[in-house]
N, C-alpha and C positions, 0 to 999 in steps of 0.2 A: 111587834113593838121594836121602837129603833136603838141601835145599840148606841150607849152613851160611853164617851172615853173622857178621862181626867183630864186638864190642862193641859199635862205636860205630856200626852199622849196621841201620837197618829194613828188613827185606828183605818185600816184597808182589811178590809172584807172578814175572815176572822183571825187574823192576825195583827197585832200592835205592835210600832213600837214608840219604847217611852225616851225621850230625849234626857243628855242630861244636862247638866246648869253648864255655861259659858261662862268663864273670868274675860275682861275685856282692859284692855291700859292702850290708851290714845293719847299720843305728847306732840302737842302742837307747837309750831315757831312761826311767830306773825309777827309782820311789821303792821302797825294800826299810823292812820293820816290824819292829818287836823279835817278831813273833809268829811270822816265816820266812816268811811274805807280802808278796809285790811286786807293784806296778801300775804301769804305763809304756805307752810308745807307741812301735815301730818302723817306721822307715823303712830302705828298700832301695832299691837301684840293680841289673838284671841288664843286662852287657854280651854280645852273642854274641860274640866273640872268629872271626874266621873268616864263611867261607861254606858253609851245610850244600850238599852236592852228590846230582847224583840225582833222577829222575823228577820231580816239580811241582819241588823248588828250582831244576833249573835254568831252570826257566821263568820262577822270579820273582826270577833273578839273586844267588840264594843265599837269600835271606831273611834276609838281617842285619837285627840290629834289636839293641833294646834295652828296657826295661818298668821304671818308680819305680813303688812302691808304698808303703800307709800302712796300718797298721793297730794293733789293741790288744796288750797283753803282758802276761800274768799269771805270774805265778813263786812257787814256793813251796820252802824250804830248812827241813831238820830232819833229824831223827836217829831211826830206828829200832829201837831197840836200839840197838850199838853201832855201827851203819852208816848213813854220813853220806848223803843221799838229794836231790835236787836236783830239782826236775818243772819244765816250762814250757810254754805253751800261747801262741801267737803265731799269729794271724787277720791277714794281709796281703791289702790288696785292690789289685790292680794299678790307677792311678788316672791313668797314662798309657805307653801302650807304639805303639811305629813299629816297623813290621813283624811281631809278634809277635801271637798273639791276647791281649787280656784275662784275665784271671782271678782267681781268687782262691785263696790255697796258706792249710791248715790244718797248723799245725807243731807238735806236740807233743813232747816229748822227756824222756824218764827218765835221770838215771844216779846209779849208786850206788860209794860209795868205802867198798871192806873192807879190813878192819884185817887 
């Protein structure tokens, strides 16, 4: 029978471990155009909240940590027909993080508002 693990849990072979919740604060600055094109620049703060538990974390005392990061934002608003349409594309590069590895998050996002 196959081993089942909670949501918030990695399970590898029989060993687990359970991650713990992330705090996240993203403060954007954009300039927005009469054409429904915007350019800006955000920064982030990610808190771990917690200590993840389980095979390597308990070895490294949980792995709390936390990661700022800095990068570009592009935004575009307008209307489809009669559906109002919203896109954003946001390139963060983590630019100091303790405990945590590095990286860099591509965040794109669509949504649309029907009448």
């Amino acid at each position: 029978m196959a081993r089942r693990c909670p949501a918030s849990t990695r399970c590898s072979g029989r060993r687990s471990i359970s991650s713990s919740r992330l705090a996240a604060l993203d403060v954007p600055a954009l300039k927005r155009f009469k054409n429904g094109w915007g350019v800006g620049v955000i920064g982030g703060w990610v808190q771990q909240i917690g200590n993840d538990t389980g095979g390597v974390a308990n070895l490294t005392n949980g792995a709390n940590g936390n990661s700022v990061g800095l990068g570009p934002l592009v935004t575009w608003g307008g209307k489809v027909g009669k559906t109002a349409i919203s896109a954003a594309l946001r390139w963060v590069n983590e630019v100091e993080a303790h405990n945590r590895p590095k990286g860099i998050a591509v965040e794109p996002s669509l949504s649309a508002t029907f009448e």
